[in-house]
C-alpha angles and dihedrals in degrees: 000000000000119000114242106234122172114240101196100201091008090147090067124078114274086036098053099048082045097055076054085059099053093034092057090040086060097268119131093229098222102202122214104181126147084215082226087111102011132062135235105222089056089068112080108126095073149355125309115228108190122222151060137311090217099054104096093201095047090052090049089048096054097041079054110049090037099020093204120215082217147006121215108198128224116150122111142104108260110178110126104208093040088057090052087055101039110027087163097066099051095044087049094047109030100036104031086038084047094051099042083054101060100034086058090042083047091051093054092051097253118166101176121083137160128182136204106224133159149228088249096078083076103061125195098355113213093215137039123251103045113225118186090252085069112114122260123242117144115210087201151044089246093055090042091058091051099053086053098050080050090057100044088061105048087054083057094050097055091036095038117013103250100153112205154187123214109202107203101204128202113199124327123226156157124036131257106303086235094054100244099126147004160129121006134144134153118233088022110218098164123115097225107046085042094054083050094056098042083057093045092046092240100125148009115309111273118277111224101208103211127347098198107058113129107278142098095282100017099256130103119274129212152173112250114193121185108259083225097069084038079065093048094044085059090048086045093044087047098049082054096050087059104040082058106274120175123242110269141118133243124197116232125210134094105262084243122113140194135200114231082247094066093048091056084045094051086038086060097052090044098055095035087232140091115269096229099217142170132204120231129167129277134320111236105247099019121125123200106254137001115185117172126225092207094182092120092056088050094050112030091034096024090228125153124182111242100165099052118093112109111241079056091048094051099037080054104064091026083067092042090051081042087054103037102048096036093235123170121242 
């Protein structure tokens, strides 16, 4: 039989790559999404339960009814710019969401949690590759919401016994190698999805935010990691968990970065077409470069990127625009 986990924003697009995953590792995905930021038709591994993360009633309805072994959690607002203008949203959402949600999992006596947490609770880093020793200074609301989720759980853990896994993401990229799912969000903010539709003609031409940050062409660099091994690394962090991990984090992304520049450079082989673009200053709560250093996630998850190299990332999301918005070649 398959085992019942919540998957807290499992309608939006690492968590639902991620309910595949579990799906696929022998887990019935239960999906808690409020649909404002996800979407319906991304959630077929598993039921749809249809509410808030913040509504107490609600929690306590649904650990009752699946009484889940775990909850991976998901749900959060997650657009830089739109924290640094609204702080009080995220820290509504994404901190008071994030508490109401595991004091209801402690409550029902849940010891398994994973959480979805980001590279933006470090800031500008000092020195390239991140490791998770590296202090802690978020640039941004966002990342500010995050480090306190992180917080919030490790204080449960040592009150209640929630054991949990914080996942550190870089950026995610790329869409389901089969083509099921991918990408979609409304408004899109992401690098990647908006260089493809600059070349396909589906959208404005790309913003580059800032040309004179301190790297070798001027333009941020990241760490992309395909959102396929993001869902893995969940599958991997939640196997630990119940097999007695210890409550940690583990930062996930290939130690490899690339400038915006590149990006519009690998978007343009992909598609086959130039990625029309124009440069504009700098993007309020961005910092020049984050690289991971994912050795925690090798050795204590076991966990390796396969998927992550960035032609595959690319040709990836380039095939999903192409889907999903039935373009010629």
């Amino acid at each position: 039989m398959s085992r019942p986990v919540l998957v807290t924003g499992g309608a939006g697009y690492i968590g639902s790559h991620t309910a595949k995953a579990l799906a696929a590792a022998g887990y019935l995905p239960v999906t808690l999404d409020n649909l404002s930021r996800g979407f319906r038709d991304a959630v077929r591994w598993g039921p749809l339960e249809i509410g808030d993360v913040g509504d107490r009633g609600f929690l306590a309805a649904m650990f009752a009814k699946h009484r889940p072994s775990a909850v991976l959690h998901f749900a959060a607002f997650a657009y830089v710019g739109e924290s640094v203008g609204e702080p009080g949203l995220y820290y509504r959402n994404n901190v008071g969401g994030s508490l109401a949600l595991i004091e209801a999992a402690a409550a029902a006596g849940v010891s398994r949690f994973v959480f979805s947490s980001t590279c933006a609770t470090y800031g500008m880093a000092e020195r390239m590759p991140i490791t998770e020793e590296t202090p802690q200074h978020p640039a941004n609301p966002y990342g500010a919401s995050k480090l306190m989720v992180e917080r919030i759980l490790a204080d449960f853990s040592t009150a209640h016994g929630l054991r949990s896994m914080s996942l550190r993401y870089f950026n995610a990229a790329g869409a389901d190698p089969v083509g099921e799912i991918g990408e979609n969000h409304d408004p899109e903010t992401h690098l990647i999805p908006l260089a493809i539709y600059a070349a396909l003609g589906l959208g404005s031409p790309l913003r580059i935010f800032g040309t004179d940050w301190p790297t070798p062409d001027g333009t941020c660099i990241r760490d992309y990691i395909h959102v396929s091994d993001l869902a893995d690394a969940h599958v991997k962090a939640l196997a630990y968990l119940e097999g007695g991990g210890e409550t940690g984090a583990a930062n996930l992304g290939t130690g490899t970065g690339f400038s915006v520049r590149e990006i519009v450079a690998a978007v343009a082989r992909a598609a086959g077409r130039p990625v029309p673009a124009e440069e504009t200053g700098r993007r309020a709560g961005d910092v020049a470069a984050l690289v991971a250093d994912a050795g925690r996630a090798a050795s204590l998850l076991g966990w390796q990127p396969r998927h992550s190299d960035l032609d595959s990332i690319v040709a990836s999301a380039v095939a999903w625009a192409r889907r999903r918005h039935n373009h010629p070649r």
